[in-house]
Kinemage of the C-alpha trace (Angstrom):
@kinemage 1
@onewidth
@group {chain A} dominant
@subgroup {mainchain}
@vectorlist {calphas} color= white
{ca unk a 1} P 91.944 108.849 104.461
{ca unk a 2} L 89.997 111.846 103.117
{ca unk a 3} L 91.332 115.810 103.062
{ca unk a 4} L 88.988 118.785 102.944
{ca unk a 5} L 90.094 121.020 100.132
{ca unk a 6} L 88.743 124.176 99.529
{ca unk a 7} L 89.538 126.436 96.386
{ca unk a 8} L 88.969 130.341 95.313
{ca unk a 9} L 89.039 132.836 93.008
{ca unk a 10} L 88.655 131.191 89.767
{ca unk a 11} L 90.576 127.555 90.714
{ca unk a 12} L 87.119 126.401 91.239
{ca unk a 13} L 87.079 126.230 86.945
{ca unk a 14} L 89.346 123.211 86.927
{ca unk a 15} L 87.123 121.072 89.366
{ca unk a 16} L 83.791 120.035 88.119
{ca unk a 17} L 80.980 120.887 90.333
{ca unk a 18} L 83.102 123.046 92.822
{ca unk a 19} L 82.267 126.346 93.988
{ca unk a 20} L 84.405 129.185 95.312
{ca unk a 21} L 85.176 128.342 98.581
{ca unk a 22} L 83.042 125.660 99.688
{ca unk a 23} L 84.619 122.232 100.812
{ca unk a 24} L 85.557 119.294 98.825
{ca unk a 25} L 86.283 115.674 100.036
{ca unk a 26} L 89.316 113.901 98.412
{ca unk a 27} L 90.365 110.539 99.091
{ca unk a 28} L 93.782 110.648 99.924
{ca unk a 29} L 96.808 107.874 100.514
{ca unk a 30} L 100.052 107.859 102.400
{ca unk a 31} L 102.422 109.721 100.807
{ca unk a 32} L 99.817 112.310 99.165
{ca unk a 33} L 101.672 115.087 98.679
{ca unk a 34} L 100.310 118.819 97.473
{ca unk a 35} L 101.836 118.347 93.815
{ca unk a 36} L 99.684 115.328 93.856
{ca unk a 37} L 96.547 116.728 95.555
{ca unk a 38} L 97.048 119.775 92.103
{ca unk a 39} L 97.259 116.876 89.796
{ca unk a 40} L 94.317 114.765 91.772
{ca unk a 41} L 92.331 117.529 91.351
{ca unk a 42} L 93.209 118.741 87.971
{ca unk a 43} L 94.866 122.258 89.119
{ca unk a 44} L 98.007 123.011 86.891
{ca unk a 45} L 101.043 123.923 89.357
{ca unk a 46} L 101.461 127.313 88.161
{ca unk a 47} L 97.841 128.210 88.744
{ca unk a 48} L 98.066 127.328 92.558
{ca unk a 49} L 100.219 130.225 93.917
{ca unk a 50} L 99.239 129.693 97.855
{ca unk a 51} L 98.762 126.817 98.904
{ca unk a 52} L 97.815 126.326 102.734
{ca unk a 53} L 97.197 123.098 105.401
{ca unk a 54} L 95.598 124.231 108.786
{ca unk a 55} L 95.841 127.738 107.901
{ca unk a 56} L 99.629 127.631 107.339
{ca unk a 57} L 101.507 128.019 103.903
{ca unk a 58} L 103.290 124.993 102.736
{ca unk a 59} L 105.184 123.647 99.926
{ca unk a 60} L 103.797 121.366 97.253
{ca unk a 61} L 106.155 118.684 98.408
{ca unk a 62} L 104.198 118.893 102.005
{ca unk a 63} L 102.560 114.880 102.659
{ca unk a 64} L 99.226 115.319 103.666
{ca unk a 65} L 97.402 113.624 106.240
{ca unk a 66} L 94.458 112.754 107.133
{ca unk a 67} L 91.483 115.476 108.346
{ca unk a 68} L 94.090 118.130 106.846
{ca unk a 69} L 92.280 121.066 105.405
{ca unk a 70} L 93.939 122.569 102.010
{ca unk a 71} L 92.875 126.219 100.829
{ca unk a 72} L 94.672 127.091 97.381
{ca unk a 73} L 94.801 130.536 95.635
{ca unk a 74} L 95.965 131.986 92.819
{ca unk a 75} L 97.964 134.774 92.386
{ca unk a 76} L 95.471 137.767 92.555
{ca unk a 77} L 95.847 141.312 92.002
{ca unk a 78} L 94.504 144.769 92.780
{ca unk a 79} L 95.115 148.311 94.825
């Protein structure tokens, strides 16, 4: 089972090789949850301050599944 993850703003750092925004393929297995998709993919928790699948905000406890697409953010600021 594979998920399509995609990360921005600065996550990218944590993931060799990724670049902001653009997909990355990661073998999942049942029971993959989001805390374990941040720990697959070397993302410390309190980085990852949105976390979507499909578009739609979800908890780190969420099981992914297969084809799921996961965006994560980090907190960001401005005016």
């Amino acid at each position: 089972m594979q998920v399509e993850v995609r990360v921005f703003c600065g996550l990218e750092c944590y993931i060799p090789g990724a670049t902001f925004g653009q997909p990355i393929p990661v073998e999942i297995t049942n029971g993959f949850t989001g805390r374990k998709l941040l720990e697959t993919l070397n993302i410390p928790e309190e980085k990852a301050f949105s976390f979507l699948v499909n578009g739609r905000h979800k908890d780190l406890a969420v099981v992914l599944s297969d084809g799921d697409r996961v965006s994560i953010f980090p907190a960001v600021g401005g005016g």
